[in-house]
C-alpha positions as CSV (number, residue, x, y, z in Angstrom):
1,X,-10.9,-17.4,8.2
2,X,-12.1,-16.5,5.0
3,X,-10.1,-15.7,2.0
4,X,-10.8,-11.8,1.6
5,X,-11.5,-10.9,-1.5
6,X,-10.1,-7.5,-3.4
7,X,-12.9,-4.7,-3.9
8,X,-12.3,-3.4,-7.8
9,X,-12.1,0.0,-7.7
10,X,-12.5,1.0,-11.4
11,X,-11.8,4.5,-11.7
12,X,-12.8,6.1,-8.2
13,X,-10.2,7.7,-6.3
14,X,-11.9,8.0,-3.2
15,X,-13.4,4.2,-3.1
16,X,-14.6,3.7,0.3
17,X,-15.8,0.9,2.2
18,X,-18.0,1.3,4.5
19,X,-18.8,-1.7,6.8
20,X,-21.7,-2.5,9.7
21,X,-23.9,0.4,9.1
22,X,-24.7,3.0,6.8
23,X,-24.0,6.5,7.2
24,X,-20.4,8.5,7.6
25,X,-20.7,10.3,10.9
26,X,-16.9,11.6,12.1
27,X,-15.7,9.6,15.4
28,X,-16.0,12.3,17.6
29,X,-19.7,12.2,17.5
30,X,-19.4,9.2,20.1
31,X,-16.6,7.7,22.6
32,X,-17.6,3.8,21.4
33,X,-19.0,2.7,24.4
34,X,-18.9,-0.9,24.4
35,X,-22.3,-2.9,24.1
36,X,-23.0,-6.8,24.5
37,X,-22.3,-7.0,21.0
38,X,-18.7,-5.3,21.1
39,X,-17.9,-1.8,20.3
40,X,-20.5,0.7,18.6
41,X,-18.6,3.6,17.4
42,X,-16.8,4.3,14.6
43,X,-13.6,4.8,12.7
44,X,-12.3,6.6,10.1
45,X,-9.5,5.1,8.0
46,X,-7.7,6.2,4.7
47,X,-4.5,6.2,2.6
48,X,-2.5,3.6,0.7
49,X,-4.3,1.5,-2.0
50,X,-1.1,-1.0,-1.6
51,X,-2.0,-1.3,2.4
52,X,-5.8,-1.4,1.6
53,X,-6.1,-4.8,0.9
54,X,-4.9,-5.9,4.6
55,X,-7.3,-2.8,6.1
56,X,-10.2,-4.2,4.1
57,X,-9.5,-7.7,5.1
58,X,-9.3,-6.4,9.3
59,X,-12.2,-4.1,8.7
60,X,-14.7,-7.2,7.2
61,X,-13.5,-9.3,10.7
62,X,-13.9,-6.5,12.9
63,X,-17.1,-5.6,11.6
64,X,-18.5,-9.2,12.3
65,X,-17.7,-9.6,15.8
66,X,-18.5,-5.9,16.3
67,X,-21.7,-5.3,14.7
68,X,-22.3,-2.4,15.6
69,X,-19.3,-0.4,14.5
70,X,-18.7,1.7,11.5
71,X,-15.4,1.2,10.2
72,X,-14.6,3.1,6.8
73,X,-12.0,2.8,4.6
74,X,-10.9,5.2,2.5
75,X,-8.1,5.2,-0.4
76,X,-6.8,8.2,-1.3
77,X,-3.0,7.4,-1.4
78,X,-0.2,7.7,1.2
79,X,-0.5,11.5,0.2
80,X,-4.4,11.9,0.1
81,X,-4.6,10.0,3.8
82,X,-1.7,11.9,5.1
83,X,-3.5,15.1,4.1
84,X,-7.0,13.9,5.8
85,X,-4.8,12.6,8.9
86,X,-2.9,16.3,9.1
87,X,-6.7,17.9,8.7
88,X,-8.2,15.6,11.6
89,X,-10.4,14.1,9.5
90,X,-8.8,10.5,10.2
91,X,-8.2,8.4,13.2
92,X,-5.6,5.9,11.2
93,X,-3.8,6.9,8.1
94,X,-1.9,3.8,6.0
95,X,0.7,4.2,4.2
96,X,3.2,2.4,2.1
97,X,6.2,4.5,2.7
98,X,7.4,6.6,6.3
99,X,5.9,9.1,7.4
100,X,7.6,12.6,5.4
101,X,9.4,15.0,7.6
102,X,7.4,17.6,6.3
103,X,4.0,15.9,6.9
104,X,5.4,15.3,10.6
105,X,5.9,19.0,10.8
106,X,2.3,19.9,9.7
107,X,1.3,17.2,12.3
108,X,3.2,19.0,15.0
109,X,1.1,22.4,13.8
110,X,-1.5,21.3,14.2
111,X,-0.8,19.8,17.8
112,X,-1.9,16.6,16.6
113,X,0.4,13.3,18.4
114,X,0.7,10.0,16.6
115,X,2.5,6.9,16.4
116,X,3.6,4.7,14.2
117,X,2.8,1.4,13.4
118,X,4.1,-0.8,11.3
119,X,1.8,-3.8,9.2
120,X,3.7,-6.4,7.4
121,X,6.5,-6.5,4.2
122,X,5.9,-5.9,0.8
123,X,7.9,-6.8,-2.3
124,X,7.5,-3.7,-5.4
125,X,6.4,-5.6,-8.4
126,X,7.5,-4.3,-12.2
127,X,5.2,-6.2,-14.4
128,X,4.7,-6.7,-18.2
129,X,2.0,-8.6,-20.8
130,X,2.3,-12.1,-20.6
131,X,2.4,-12.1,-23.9
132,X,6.0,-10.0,-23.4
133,X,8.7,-13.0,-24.2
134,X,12.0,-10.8,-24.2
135,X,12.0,-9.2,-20.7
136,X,13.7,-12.2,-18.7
137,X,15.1,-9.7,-16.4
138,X,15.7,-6.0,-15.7
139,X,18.8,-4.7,-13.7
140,X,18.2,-1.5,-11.6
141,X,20.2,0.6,-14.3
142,X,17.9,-0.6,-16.7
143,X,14.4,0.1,-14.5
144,X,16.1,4.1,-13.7
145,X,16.6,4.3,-17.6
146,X,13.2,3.3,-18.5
147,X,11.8,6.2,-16.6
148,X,13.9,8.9,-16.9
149,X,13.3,11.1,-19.1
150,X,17.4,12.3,-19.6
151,X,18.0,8.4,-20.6
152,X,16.7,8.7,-23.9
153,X,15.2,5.2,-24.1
154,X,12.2,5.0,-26.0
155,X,11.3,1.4,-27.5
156,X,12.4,-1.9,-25.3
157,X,15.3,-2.1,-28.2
158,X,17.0,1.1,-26.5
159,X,17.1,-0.8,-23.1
160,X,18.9,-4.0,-24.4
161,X,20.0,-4.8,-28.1
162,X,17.7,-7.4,-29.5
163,X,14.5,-6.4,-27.6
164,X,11.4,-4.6,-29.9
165,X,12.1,-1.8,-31.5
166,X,8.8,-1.0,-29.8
167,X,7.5,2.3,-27.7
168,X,7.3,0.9,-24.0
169,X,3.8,2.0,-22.6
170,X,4.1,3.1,-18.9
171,X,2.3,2.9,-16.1
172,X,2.9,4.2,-12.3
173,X,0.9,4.9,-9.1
174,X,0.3,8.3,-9.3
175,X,2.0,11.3,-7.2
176,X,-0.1,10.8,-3.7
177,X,0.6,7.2,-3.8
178,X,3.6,6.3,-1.2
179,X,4.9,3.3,-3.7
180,X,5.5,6.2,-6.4
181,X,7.6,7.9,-3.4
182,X,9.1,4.8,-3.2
183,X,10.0,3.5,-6.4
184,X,11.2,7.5,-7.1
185,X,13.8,7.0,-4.1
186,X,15.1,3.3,-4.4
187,X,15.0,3.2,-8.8
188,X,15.4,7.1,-9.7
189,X,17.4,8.4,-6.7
190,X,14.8,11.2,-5.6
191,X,14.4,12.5,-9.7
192,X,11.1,12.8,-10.5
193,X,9.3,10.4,-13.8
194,X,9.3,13.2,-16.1
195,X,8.4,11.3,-19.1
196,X,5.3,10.1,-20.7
197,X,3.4,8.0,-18.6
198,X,0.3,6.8,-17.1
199,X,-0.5,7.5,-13.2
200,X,-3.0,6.5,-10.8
201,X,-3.5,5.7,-7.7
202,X,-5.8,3.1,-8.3
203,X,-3.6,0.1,-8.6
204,X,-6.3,-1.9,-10.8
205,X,-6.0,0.9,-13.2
206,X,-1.9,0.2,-13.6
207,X,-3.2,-3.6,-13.9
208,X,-5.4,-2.9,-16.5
209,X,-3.3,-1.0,-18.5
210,X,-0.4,-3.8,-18.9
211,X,-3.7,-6.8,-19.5
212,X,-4.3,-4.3,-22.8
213,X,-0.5,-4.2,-24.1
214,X,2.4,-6.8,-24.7
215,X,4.7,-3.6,-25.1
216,X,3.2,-2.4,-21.4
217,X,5.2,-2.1,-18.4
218,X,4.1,-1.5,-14.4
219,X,5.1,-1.6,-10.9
220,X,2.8,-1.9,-7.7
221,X,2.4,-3.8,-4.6
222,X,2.7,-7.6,-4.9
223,X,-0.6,-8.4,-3.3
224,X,-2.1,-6.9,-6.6
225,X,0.1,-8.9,-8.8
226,X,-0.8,-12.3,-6.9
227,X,-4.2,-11.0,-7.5
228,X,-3.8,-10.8,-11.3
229,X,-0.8,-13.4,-11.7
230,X,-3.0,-14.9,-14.7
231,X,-3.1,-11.7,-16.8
232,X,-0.3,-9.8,-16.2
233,X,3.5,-11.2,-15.6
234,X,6.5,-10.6,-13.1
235,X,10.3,-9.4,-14.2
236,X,12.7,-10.6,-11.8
237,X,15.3,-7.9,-10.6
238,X,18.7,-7.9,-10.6
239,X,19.7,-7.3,-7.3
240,X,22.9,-5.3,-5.7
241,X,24.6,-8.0,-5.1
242,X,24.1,-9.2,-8.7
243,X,21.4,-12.2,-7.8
244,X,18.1,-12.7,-10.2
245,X,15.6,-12.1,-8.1
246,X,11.7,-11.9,-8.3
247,X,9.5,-11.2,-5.0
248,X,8.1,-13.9,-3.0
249,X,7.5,-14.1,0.4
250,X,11.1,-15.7,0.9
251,X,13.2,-13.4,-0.7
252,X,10.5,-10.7,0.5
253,X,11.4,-11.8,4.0
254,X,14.7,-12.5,3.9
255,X,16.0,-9.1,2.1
256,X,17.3,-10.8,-1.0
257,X,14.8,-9.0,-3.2
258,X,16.0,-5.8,-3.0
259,X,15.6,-2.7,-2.8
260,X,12.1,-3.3,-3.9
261,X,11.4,-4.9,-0.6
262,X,9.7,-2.0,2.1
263,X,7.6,-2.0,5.4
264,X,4.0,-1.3,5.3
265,X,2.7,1.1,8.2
266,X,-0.4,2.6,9.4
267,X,-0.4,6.0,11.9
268,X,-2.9,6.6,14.7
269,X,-4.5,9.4,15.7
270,X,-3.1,9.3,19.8
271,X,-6.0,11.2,20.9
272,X,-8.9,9.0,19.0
273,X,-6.9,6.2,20.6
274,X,-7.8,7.8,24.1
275,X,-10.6,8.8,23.8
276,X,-12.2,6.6,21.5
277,X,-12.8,2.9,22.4
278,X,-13.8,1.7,18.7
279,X,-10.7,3.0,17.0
280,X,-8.6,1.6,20.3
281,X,-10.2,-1.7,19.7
282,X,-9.8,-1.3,15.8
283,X,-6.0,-0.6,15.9
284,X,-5.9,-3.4,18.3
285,X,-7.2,-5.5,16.2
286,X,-5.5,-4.8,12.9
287,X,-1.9,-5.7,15.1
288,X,-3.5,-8.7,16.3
289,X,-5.1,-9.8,12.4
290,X,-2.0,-8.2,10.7
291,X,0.0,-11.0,10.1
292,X,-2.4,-13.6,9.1
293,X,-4.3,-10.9,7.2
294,X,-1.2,-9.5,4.9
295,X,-0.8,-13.7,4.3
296,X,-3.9,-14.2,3.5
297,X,-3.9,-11.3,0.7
298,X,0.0,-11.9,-0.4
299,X,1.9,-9.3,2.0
300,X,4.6,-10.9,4.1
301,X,4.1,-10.6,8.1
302,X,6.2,-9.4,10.8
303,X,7.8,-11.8,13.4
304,X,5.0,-12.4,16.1
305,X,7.4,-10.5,18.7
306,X,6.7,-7.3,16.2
307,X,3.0,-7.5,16.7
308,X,3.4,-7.8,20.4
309,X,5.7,-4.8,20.8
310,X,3.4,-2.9,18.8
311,X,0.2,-4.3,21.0
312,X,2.5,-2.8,24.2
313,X,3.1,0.2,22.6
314,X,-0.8,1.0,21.6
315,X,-1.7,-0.3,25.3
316,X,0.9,2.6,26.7
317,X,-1.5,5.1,24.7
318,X,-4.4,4.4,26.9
């Protein structure tokens, strides 16, 4: 298989890609019959920028042995393609975080049934300049500091004596995205970032923003850090149990790196999945790719006997 390369977003919010054919028609339009050339429907896909990497890598794949399906990918956020998903206007949201209870309840309005799935592992990355020669490590106390407004830390001399008396510049997925759910629950115990700070929900925009500053300072998914490992640089973690850990697919794996390690999921539409062959074959075949796909783009997979308990549970659907 190819090495699947990441589509640069810029500033776009709603980057979408858009594979086989043109046009955006919504699945309902057609059941996905199947053809001599595989299925010929479409699918409609959104959420996570972390998870969109894997998605875009299973939607390239898909789209060549299925040439004529639509598969499109949309990134809005864990928020943004939980919103779609609640609206209908989905078949598969991803997202980096569970599902809310809140966002279940709308579901349950709305009489819409899903399940959920989940993809592969991901370690939370907190980056800085490579130019940034003081930051050897950051302990959790120090990370829910740094973002706190109530903390009162400023420059990088406020978090540790001997560090810059320097204003740190920060960056953060913005509200919709599920890592900023995430990092709020594990690093700021469920307090908001109420000071100054840079969000977005495209992750290439956080990336960018740390390449222009040695006094910068990030987090995202890892996938994007492997992706820029040459511009931008990793601060190991101290852990709970007091270990100096940065994320790789070991410690990923293995739960050392925590609690910055978290499961990746994506939610399907249980209707689309009956009635419509293409997004039944396309969930199918995102379990099936999953694992070498989050691999091949720097996610850490399942065990195989993951993938097939999920592959049971979308059969049951049908």
């Amino acid at each position: 298989m190819k090495r699947t390369n990441f589509v640069k977003m810029g500033t776009s919010l709603s980057a979408v890609l858009l594979l086989a054919a043109c046009g955006n028609a919504p699945t309902d339009e057609g059941t996905g019959e199947e053809s001599a050339e595989g299925s010929s429907g479409s699918v409609q896909v959104d959420g996570s920028s972390t998870v969109f990497p894997i998605m875009e890598g299973v939607a390239e794949e898909f789209s060549i042995e299925n040439p004529q399906a639509r598969a499109t990918i949309g990134v809005s956020g864990t928020g943004g393609g939980m919103e779609k998903f609640i609206a209908g206007e989905t078949d598969i949201t991803n997202a980096s975080r569970p599902m809310k209870e809140e966002e279940a309840q709308m579901l349950e309005e709305a009489g819409i049934e899903y399940t959920e799935f989940k993809l592969a592992l991901d370690g939370l990355s907190v980056v800085v300049h490579p130019d940034n020669d003081w930051v050897d490590y950051l302990t959790l106390d120090e990370l829910e500091s740094i973002w706190l407004e109530e903390s009162d830390v400023e420059t990088w001399a406020d978090v540790r004596d001997g560090w810059p008396d320097e204003e740190i510049l920060l960056f953060s997925p913005g509200t919709d995205s599920g890592t900023y759910d995430y990092f709020d629950e594990v690093i700021l115990d469920g307090e908001q970032i109420d000071r100054e700070a840079s969000l977005s929900e495209d992750d290439n925009i956080l990336v960018q923003g740390v390449q222009g500053s040695e006094h910068a300072l990030a987090y995202f998914g890892y996938a994007y850090y492997l992706e820029n490992q040459d511009t931008v640089k990793i601060v190991p973690i101290e852990n709970s149990e007091g270990e100096i850990v940065e994320p790789t697919s070991e410690t990923v794996q293995n739960g050392t790196y925590e609690p910055l390690s978290r499961p990746l999921y994506f939610y399907v539409n249980n209707a689309s999945v009956q009635e419509n062959d293409t997004v039944y074959e396309f969930a199918k075949y995102t379990l099936e790719m999953a694992g070498e796909m989050a691999e091949e783009v720097g996610y850490v997979p399942l065990e195989e006997a993951e993938y097939e308990e999920s592959l049971e549970t979308l059969e049951s659907l049908r």
